[in-house]
C-alpha positions as CSV (number, residue, x, y, z in Angstrom):
1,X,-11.6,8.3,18.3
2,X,-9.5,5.4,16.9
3,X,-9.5,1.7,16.4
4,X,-7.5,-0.7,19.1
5,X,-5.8,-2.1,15.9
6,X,-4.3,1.7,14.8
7,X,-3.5,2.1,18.0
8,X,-1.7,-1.0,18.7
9,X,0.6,-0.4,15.6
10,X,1.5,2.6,16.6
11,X,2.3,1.9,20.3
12,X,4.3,-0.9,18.8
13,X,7.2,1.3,17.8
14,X,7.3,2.3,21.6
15,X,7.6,-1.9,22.9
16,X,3.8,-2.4,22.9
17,X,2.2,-5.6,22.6
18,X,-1.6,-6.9,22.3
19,X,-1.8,-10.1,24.4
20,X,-4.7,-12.2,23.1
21,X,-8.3,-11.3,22.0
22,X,-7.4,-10.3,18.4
23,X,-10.9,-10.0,17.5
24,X,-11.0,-6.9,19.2
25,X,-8.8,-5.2,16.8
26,X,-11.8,-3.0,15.3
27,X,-13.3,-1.8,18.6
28,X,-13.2,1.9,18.7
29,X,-11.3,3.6,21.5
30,X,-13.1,7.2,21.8
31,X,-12.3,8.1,25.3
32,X,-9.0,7.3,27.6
33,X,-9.4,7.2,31.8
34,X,-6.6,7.2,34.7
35,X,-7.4,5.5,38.2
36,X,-7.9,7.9,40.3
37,X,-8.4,7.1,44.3
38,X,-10.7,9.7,45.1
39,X,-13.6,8.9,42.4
40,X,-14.3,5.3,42.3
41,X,-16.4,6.1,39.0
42,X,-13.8,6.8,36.6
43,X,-14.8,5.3,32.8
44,X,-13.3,5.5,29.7
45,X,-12.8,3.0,26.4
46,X,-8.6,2.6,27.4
47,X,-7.8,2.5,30.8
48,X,-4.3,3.9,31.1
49,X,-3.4,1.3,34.2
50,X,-1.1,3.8,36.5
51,X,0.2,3.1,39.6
52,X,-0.9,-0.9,39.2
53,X,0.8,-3.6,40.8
54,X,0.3,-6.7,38.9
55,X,-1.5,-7.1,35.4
56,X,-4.3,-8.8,37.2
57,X,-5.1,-5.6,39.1
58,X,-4.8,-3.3,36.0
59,X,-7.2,-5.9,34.3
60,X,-10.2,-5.5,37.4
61,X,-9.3,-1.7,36.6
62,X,-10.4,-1.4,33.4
63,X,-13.3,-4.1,34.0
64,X,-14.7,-1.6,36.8
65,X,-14.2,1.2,34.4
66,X,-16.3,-0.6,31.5
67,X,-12.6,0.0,29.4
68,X,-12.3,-2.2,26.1
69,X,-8.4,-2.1,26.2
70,X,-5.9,-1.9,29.2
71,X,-2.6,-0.5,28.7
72,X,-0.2,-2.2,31.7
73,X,3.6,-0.9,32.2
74,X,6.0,-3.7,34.4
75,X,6.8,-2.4,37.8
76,X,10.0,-3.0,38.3
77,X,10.6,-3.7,42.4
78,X,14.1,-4.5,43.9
79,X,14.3,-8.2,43.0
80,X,13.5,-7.2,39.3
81,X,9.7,-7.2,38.2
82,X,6.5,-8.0,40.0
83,X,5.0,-11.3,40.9
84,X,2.5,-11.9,37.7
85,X,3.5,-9.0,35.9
86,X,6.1,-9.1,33.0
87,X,9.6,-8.6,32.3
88,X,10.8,-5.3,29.9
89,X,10.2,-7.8,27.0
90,X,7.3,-10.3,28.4
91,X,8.0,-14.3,27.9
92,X,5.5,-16.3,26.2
93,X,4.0,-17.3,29.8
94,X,3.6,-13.7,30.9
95,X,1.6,-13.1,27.6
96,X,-0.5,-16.3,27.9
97,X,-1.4,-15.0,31.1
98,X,-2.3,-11.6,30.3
99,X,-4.3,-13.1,27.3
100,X,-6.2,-15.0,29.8
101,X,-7.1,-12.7,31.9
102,X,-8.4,-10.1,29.4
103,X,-10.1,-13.1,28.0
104,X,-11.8,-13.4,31.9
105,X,-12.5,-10.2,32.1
106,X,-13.5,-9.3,28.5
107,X,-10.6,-6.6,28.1
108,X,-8.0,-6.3,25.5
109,X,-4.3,-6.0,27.4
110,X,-2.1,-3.9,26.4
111,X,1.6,-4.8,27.6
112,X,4.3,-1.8,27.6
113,X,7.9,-2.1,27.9
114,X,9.5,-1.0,31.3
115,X,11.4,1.5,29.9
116,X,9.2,3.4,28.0
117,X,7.8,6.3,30.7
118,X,4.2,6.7,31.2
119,X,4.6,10.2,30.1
120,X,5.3,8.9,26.5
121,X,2.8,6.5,26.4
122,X,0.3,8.9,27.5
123,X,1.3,11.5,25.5
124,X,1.1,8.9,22.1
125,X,-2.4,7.6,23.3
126,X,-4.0,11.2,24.1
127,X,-2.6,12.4,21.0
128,X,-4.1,9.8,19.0
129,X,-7.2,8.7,20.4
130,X,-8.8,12.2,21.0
131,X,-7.4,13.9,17.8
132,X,-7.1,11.2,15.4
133,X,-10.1,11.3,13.2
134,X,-11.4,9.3,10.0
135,X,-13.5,10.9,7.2
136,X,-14.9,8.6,4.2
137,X,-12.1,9.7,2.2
138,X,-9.5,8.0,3.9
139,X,-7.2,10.1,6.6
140,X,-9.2,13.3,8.0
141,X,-10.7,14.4,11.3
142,X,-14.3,13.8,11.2
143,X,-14.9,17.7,12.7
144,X,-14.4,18.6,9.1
145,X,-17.7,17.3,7.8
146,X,-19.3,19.1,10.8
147,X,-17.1,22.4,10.1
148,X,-18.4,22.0,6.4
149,X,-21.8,21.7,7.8
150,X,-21.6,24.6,10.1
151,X,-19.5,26.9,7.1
152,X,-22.7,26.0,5.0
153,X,-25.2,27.3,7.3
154,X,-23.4,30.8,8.0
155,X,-22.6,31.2,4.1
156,X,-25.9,29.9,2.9
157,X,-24.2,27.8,0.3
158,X,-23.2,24.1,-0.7
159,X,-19.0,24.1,1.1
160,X,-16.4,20.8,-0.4
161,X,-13.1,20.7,1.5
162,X,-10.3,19.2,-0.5
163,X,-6.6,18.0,-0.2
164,X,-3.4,19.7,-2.3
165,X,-4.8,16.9,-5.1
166,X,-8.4,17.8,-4.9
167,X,-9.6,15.1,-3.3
168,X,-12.5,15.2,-0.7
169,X,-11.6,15.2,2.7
170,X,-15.3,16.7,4.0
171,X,-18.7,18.5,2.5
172,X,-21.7,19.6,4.2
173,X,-24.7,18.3,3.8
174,X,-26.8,21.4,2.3
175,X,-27.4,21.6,-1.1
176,X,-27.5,25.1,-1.5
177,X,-26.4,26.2,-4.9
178,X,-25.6,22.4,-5.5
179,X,-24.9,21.4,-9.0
180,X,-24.1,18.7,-11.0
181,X,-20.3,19.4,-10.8
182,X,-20.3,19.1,-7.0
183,X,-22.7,15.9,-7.1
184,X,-20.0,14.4,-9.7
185,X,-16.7,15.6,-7.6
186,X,-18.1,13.8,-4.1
187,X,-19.3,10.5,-5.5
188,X,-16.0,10.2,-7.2
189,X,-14.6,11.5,-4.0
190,X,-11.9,13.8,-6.8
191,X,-12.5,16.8,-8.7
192,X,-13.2,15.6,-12.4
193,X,-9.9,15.9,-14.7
194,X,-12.0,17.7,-17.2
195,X,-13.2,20.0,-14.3
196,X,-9.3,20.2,-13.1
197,X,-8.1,21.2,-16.8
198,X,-10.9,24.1,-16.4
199,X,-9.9,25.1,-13.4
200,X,-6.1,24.9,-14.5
201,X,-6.9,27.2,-17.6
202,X,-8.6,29.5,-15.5
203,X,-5.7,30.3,-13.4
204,X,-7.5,29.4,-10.4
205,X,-5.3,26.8,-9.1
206,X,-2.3,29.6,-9.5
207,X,-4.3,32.1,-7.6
208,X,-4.8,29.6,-4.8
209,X,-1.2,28.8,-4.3
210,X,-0.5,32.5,-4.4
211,X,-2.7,33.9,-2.2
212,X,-4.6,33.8,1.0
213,X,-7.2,35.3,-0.3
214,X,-10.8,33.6,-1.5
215,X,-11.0,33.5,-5.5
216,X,-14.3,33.6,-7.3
217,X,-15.1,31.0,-10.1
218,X,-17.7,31.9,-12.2
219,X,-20.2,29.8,-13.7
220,X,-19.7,27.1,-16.4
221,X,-23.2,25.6,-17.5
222,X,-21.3,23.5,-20.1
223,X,-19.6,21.8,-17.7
224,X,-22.8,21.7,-15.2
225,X,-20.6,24.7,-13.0
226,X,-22.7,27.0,-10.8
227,X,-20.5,29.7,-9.6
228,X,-17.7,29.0,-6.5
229,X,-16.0,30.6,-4.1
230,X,-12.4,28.8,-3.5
231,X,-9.6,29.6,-0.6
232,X,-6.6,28.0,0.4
233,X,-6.1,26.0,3.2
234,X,-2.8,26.6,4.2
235,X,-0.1,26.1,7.5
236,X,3.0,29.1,7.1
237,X,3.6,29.0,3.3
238,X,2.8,25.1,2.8
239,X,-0.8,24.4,0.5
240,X,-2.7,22.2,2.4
241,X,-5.6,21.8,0.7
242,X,-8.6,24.5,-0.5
243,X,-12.6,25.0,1.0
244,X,-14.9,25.6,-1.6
245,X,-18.5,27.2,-1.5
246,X,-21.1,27.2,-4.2
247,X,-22.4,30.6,-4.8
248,X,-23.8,32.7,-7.9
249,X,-21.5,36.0,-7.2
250,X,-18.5,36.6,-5.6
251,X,-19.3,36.5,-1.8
252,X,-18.8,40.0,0.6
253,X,-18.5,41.0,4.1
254,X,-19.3,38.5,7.0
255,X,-19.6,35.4,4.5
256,X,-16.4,36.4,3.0
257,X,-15.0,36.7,6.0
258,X,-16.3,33.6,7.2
259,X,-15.1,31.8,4.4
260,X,-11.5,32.6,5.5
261,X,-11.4,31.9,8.7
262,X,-12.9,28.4,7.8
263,X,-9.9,27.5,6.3
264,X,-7.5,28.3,9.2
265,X,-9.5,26.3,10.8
266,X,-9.3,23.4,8.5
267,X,-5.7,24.0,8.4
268,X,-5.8,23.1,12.2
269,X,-7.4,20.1,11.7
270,X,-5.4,18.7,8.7
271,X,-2.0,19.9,10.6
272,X,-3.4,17.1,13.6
273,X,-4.4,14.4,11.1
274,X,-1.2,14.5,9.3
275,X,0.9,14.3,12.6
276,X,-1.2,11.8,13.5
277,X,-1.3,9.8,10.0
278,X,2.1,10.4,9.3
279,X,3.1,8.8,12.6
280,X,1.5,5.6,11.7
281,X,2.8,4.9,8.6
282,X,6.6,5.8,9.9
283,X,5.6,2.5,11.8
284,X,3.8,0.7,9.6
285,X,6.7,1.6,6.9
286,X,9.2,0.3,9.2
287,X,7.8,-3.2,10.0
288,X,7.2,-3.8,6.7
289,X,10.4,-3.4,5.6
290,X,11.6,-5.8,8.2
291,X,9.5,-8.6,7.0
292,X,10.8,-8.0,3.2
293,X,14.6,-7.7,4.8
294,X,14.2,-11.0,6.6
295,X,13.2,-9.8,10.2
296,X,14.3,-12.7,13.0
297,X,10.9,-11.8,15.0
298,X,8.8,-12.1,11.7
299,X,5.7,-13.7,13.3
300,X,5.4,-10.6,16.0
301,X,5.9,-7.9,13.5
302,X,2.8,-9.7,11.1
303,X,1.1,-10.1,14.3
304,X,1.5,-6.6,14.9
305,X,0.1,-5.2,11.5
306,X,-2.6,-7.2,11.5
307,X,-1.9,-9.5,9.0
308,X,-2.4,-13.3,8.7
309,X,1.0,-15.5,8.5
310,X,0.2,-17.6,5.0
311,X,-1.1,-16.6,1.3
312,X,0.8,-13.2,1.5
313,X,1.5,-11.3,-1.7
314,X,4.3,-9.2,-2.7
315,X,3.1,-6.6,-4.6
316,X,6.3,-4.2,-6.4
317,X,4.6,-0.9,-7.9
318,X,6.6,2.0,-10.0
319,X,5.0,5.1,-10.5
320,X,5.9,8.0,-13.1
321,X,4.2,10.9,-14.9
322,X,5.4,12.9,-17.9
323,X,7.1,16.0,-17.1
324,X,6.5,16.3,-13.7
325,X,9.8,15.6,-10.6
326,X,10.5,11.9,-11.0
327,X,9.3,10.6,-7.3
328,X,6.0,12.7,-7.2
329,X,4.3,10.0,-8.6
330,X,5.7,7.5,-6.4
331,X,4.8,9.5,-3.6
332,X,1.5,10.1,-4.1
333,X,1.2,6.4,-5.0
334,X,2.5,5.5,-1.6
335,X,0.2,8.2,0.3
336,X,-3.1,6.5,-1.7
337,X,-1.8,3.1,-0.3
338,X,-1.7,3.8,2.9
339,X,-4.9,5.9,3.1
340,X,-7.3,5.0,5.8
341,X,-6.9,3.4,9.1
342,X,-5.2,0.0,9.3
343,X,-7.9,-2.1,10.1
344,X,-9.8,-0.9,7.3
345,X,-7.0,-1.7,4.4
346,X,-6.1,-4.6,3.2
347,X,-2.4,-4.3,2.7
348,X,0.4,-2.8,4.6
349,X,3.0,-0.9,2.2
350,X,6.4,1.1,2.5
351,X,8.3,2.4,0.1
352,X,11.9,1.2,-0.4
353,X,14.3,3.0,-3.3
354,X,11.8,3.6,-6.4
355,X,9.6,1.0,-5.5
356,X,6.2,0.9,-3.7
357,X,6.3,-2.6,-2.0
358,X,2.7,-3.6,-0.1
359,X,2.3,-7.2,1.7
360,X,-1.5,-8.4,0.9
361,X,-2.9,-11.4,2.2
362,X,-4.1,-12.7,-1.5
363,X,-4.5,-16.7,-2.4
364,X,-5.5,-16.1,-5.7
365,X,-3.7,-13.4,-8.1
366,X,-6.4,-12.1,-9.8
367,X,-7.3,-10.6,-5.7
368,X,-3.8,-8.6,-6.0
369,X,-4.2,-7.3,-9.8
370,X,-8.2,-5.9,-8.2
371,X,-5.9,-4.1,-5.2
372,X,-3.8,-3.0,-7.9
373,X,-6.7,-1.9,-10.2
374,X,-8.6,-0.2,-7.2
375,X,-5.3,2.1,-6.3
376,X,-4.9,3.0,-9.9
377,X,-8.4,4.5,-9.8
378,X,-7.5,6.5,-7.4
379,X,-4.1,8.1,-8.7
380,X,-4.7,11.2,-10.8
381,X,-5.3,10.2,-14.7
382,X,-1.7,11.5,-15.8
383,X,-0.2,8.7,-12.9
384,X,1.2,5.8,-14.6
385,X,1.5,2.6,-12.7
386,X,3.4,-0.7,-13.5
387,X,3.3,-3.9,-11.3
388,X,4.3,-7.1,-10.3
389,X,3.0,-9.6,-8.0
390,X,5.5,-12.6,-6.2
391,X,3.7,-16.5,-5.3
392,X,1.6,-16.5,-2.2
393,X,4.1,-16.7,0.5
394,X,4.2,-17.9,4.9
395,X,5.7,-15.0,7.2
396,X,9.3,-16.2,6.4
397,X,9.0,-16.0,2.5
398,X,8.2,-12.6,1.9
399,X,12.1,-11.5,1.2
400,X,11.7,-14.3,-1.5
401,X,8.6,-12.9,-3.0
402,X,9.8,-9.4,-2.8
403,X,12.4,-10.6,-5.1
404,X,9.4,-12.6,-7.1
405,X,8.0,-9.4,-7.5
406,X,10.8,-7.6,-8.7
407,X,11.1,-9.4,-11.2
408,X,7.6,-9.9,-12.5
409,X,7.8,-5.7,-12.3
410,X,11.0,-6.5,-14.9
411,X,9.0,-8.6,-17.3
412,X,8.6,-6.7,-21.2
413,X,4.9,-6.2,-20.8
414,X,4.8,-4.5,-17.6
415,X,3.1,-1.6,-17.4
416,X,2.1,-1.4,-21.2
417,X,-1.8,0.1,-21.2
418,X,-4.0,-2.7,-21.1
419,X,-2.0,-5.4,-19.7
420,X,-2.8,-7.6,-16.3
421,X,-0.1,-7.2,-13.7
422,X,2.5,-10.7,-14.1
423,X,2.6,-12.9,-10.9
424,X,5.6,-15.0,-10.4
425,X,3.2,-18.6,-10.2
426,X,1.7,-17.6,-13.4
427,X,5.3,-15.9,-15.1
428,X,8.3,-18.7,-13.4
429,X,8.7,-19.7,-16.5
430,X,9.4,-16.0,-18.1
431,X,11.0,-15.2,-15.1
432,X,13.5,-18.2,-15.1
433,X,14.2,-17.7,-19.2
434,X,15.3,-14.0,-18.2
435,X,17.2,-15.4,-15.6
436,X,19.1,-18.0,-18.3
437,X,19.8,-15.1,-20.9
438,X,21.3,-12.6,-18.5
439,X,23.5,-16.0,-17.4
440,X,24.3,-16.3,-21.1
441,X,24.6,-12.8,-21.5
442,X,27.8,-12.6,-19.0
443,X,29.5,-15.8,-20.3
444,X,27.8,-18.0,-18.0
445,X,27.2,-21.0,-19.9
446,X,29.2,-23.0,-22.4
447,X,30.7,-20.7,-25.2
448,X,31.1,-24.0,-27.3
449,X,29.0,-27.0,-28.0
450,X,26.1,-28.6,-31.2
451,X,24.5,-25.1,-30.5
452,X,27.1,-22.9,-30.5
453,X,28.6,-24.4,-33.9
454,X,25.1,-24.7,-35.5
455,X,24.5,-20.8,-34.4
456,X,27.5,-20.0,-36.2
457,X,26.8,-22.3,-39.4
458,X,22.9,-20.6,-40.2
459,X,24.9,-17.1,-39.7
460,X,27.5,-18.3,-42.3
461,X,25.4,-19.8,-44.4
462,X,21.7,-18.9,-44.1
463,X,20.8,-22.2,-42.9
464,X,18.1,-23.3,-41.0
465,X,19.2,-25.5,-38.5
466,X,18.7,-24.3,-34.8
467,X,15.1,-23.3,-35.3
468,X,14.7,-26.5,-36.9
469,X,16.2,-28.4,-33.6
470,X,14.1,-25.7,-31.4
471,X,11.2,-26.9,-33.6
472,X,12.0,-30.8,-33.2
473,X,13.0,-30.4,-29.7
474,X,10.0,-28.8,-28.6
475,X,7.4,-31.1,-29.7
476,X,9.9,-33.9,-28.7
477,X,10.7,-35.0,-31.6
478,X,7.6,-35.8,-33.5
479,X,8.5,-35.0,-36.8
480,X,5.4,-33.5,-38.2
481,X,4.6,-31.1,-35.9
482,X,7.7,-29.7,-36.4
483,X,7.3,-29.5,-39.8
484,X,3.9,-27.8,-39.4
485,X,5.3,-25.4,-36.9
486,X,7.9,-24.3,-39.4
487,X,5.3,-24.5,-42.7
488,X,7.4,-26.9,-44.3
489,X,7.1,-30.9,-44.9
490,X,8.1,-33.3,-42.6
491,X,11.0,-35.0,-45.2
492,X,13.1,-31.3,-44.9
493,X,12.8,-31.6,-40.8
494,X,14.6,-35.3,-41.4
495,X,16.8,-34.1,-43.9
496,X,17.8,-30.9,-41.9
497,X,18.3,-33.2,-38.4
498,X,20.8,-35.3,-41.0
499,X,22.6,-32.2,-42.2
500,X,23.5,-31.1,-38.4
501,X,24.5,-34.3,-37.5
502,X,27.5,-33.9,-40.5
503,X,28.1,-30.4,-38.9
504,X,28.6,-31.3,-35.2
505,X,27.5,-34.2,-32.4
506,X,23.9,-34.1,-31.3
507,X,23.5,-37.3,-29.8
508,X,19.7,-37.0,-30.1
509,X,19.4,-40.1,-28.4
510,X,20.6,-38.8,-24.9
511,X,17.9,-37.4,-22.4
512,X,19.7,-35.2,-21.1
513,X,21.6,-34.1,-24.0
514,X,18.3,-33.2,-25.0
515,X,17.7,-31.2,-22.2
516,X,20.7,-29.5,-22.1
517,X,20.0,-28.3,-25.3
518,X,16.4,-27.1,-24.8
519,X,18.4,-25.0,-21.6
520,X,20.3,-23.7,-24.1
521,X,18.0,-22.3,-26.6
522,X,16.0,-21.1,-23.9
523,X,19.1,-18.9,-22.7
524,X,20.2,-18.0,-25.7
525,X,19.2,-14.6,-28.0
526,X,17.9,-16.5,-30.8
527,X,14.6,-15.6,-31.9
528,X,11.8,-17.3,-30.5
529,X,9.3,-17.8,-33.5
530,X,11.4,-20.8,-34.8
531,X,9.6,-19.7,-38.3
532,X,11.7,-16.4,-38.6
């Protein structure tokens, strides 16, 4: 079972595209059919349109077979492609057409490129429509929750299957031996971190990744802990995840037995999900990364991750824990972010150097910083995360607000505890003063000028001349609020103004000598408190 919209970003990395109807982007595709001449009864959600002649045909196909989606290959004949149906990359009329036949015929279609075999294409759409599987948690086939069901019944205890990070992929829904623990863990959809330290000083987590055998837990009333029974869920020498069964004492004989080969089995299952998952965001990783590079065919790749063409976000995200490999953090940063199927996320992310970078379709900022604040839940406690967030954006601005981002992600405050992610329509003008001291930093503007030779006179002489011009410059001119903003009286901001005009040439007067000077201080090291 899968979504048309999953599907269709996937089949995109083979020359796929969905022609029309995008409203049907959330139907669920549980079952695929072939046309078959000798039963005139064949049914199924995606018709697989073999052996067609025109798109038209394929589209009465699927109708007859009740299918929500038609996937159409070209036939290519001796003059070059069929009378309605399209060329190896389809023209905008071919398209129009399709789309108006599906819209006829109520059917999604589904246009392949010529030289992509049906053997692929059927091999991608088996794979994924009849394995993939989606669990509350995110990625996961849905047989889990019914294998924790049916593990529950033979064991006669409460069972939790989690991932390598103790998250909750599946539980059953007896609450045999249930406790407070286990009610905690799956409403938070995580072990606790103060049931994860236990477990850590316990050894169990070591016993897990060294064995295959099922380790007992005992009880821990303190922390509302009836007994469990853990085992890892692992493919060849790789931890996959663990099963976990409430139980009083150590379990023995055919419930112990049981127990283990429950986990091969979820090992089965997450080995398919994760072929399956990992596929997707290969492709979802790679469009994205066009559209911050500056793709040429930017409005088809948005089209085909489902995302709107105007008030995109930028989002740049840098991960990092203490004492753990550098990228882990980033990694499983990246793997929250693209949890769950496409249709059902907001965002579409990859990851590009040390940078998580997700496009979100966000008009206000305040909607990127709760995407931000709702992956940061999910990250273990000892994940940092630091962000930034570039100006809502069209299709063909998202290389500039990757760079927007970039550099809100630069900004001082970033990533400090407590502090609201920076977007670049609320930080330009932070942005564009760091921009003017790294120019002054390399020589970039005038090494001589009022400025320069006032710098160099209140460093010779203790003066108090250039926060005295920031002072009068930036509440243009008015001599009194300059004077309060340095806690002195106005007569010393006159004086000081007649001072610096013996030392050098302001020219005051001029507008834009003015201005050039308020660039100036802006770029410039000098202290920003003009009081200091």
């Amino acid at each position: 079972m899968i979504t048309l919209d999953r599907l269709v970003n996937v089949l995109g990395g083979y020359g796929v595209r969905l022609c029309g109807r995008p409203e049907t982007r959330s139907a669920w595709l549980r079952s695929v059919a072939v046309p078959d001449a000798t039963d005139r009864h064949v049914t199924g959600d995606l018709l697989l349109a073999v052996g067609t002649s025109s798109i038209a045909e394929a589209v009465r196909w699927a109708a007859a077979a009740r299918a929500a989606a038609v996937l159409v290959r070209p036939v290519e004949t001796a003059t070059g492609t069929g009378a309605d149906s399209p060329c190896a990359s389809p023209s905008a009329a071919a398209e129009r057409a399709a789309a108006a036949l599906g819209d006829q015929f109520g059917v999604a279609v589904l246009v392949a490129d010529s030289a992509v075999s049906w053997s692929q294409l059927a091999g991608v759409v088996y794979g994924l429509v009849l394995e993939s599987r989606e669990t509350a948690s995110g990625r996961g086939p849905t047989d889990l929750f019914a294998l924790a069901d049916s593990l529950a019944d033979t064991i006669s205890g409460a069972v939790t299957i989690e991932d390598r990070h103790s998250r909750v992929l599946a539980y059953s829904r007896s609450q045999q031996a249930g406790d407070p623990a286990r009610v905690e863990t799956i409403l938070g959809r995580r072990v606790p971190d103060r049931l994860r330290e236990l477990f850590q000083q316990r050894g169990v987590f070591a016993q897990l990744a060294a064995t295959d055998e099922p380790v007992f837990v005992p009880a821990d009333p303190g922390h509302g802990l009836t007994g469990r029974m853990a085992v890892a869920v692992r493919a060849g020498r790789e931890l996959l995840g663990s099963v976990w069964v409430s139980c009083e004492r150590p379990l023995t004989g055919a419930r112990r037995r049981a127990l283990a080969h429950g986990a091969r089995t979820v090992a089965l299952h997450l080995l398919r999900s994760r072929a399956s998952a990992d596929l997707e965001r290969q492709v979802e990783s790679d469009l994205v990364i066009r559209l911050l590079e500056g793709s040429v065919d930017a409005e088809t790749v948005i089209s085909r991750l489902g995302l709107p063409s105007q008030a995109l976000r930028v989002i740049a995200i840098r991960a990092h824990t203490d004492g753990e490999e550098p990228h882990a953090a980033l990694l499983l940063a990246f793997e929250q972010a693209t949890t769950g199927f496409g249709w059902s996320r907001p965002g579409r992310s990859t990851l590009l150097g040390d940078t998580l970078y997700t496009i979100l379709p966000a008009e206000q900022a305040d909607m990127a910083r709760h995407w931000i604040t709702a992956l940061r839940v999910e990250l273990p406690a000892r994940v940092r995360i630091a962000a930034g967030i570039g100006a809502p954006a069209a299709t063909e601005e998202l290389p500039a607000g990757r760079q927007e981002a970039d550099e809100c992600l630069a900004l001082p405050e970033t990533g400090r505890p407590g502090t609201v992610a920076p977007a670049y329509d609320e930080s330009w003008d932070d942005i564009l003063l760091r921009r003017l001291r790294a120019a002054s930093r390399t020589g970039r503007v005038p090494a001589r000028g009022p400025l320069s030779t006032l710098l160099r006179h209140d460093a010779r002489h203790g003066t108090r001349y250039v926060p005295t011009l920031r002072a009068w410059l930036e509440t243009q001119g008015d001599p009194a609020l300059a004077a309060e903003r340095l806690q002195v009286h106005p007569n010393t901001v006159r004086n000081r103004l007649r001072k610096m005009s013996e030392v050098t040439l302001l020219d005051l007067d001029d507008p834009r000598k003015r201005l050039a000077m308020i660039i100036m201080l802006a770029a410039s090291d000098a202290e920003d408190d003009p009081r200091r």
